[in-house]
C-alpha positions in Angstrom: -22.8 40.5 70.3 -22.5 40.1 66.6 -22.9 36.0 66.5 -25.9 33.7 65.4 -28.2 32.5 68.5 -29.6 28.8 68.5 -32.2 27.9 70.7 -32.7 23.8 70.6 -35.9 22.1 72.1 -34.4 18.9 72.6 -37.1 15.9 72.3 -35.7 12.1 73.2 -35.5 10.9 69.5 -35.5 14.2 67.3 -34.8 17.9 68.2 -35.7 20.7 66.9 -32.7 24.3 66.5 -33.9 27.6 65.5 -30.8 30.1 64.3 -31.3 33.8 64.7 -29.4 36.5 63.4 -27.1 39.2 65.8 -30.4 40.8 64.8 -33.0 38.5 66.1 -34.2 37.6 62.5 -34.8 33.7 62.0 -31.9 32.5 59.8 -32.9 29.0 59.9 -35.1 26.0 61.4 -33.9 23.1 61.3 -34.8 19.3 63.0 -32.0 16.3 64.0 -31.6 13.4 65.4 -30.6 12.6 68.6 -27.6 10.6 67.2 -24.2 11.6 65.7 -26.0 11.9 62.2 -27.8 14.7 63.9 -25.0 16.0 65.4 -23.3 16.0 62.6 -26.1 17.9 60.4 -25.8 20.7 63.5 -22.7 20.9 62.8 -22.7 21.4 59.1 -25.6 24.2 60.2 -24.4 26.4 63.0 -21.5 28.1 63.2 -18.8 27.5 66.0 -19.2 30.5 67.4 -22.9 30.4 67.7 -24.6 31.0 70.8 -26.7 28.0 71.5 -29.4 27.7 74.4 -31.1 24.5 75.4 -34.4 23.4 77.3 -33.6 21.5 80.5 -34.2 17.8 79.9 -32.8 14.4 80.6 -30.5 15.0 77.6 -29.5 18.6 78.1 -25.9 17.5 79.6 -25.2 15.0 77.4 -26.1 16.7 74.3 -24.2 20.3 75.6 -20.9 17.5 76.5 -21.3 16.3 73.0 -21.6 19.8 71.6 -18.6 20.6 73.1 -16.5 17.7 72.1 -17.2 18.9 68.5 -15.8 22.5 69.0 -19.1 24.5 70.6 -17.8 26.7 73.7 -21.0 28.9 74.4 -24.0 26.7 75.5 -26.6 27.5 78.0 -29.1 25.2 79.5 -32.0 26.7 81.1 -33.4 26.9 84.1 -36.5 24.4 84.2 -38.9 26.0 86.7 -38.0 29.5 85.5 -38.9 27.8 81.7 -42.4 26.9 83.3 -44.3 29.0 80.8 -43.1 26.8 77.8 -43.7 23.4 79.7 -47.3 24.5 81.2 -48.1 26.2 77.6 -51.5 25.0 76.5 -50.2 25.0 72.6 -47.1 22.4 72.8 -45.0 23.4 69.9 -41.6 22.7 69.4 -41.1 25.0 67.0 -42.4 28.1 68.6 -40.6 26.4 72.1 -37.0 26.3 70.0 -37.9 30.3 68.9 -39.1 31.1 72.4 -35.4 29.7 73.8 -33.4 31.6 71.5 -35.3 35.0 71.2 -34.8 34.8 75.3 -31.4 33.9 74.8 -30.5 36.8 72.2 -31.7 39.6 74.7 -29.6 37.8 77.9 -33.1 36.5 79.6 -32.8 33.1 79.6 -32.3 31.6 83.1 -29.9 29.8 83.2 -29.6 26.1 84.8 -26.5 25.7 87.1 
């Protein structure tokens, strides 16, 4: 595929999007609020026809549903337990967690949640 890959760890207040090239180069790091200023600055950021991958948390759904509603089509949430090695990682980083998702995502290796 010739399209930018997100990957988005999603945190309650502020999350966190990494943008790769069809390449896998980082294009751009970005973080946003969990509100429709941060939507919005998404938006502005990522293409419509990006790929974008999100952890599996209490806002996965609701975030992908608003994602949609503002033209987004190809969004995949994770599997949790198959995402263990992020959650159990000693070194907590959103940052390297938002790469992780979408360098899995890129190559077609990230479980997805059903």
């Amino acid at each position: 595929m010739n399209t930018i890959v997100a990957g988005i760890d999603l945190g309650d207040s502020e999350s966190l999007a990494t943008m790769l090239s069809p390449l896998g180069d980082v294009v751009k790091k970005f973080s946003l609020k969990m509100n429709d200023v941060g939507l919005a600055l998404l938006a502005g950021n990522v293409p419509k026809d990006a790929r974008i991958a999100l952890e599996a948390t209490m806002m996965a759904y609701p975030f992908s549903r608003s994602l949609r509603s503002i033209g987004y089509s190809d969004i995949t949430v994770a599997h949790p337990t198959e995402l263990a090695w992020i959650v159990k990682s000693k070194r907590k980083h959103d940052k390297i967690d938002s790469l992780k998702i979408a360098r899995l995502h890129l190559v077609g290796m990230l479980p997805e949640s059903l």
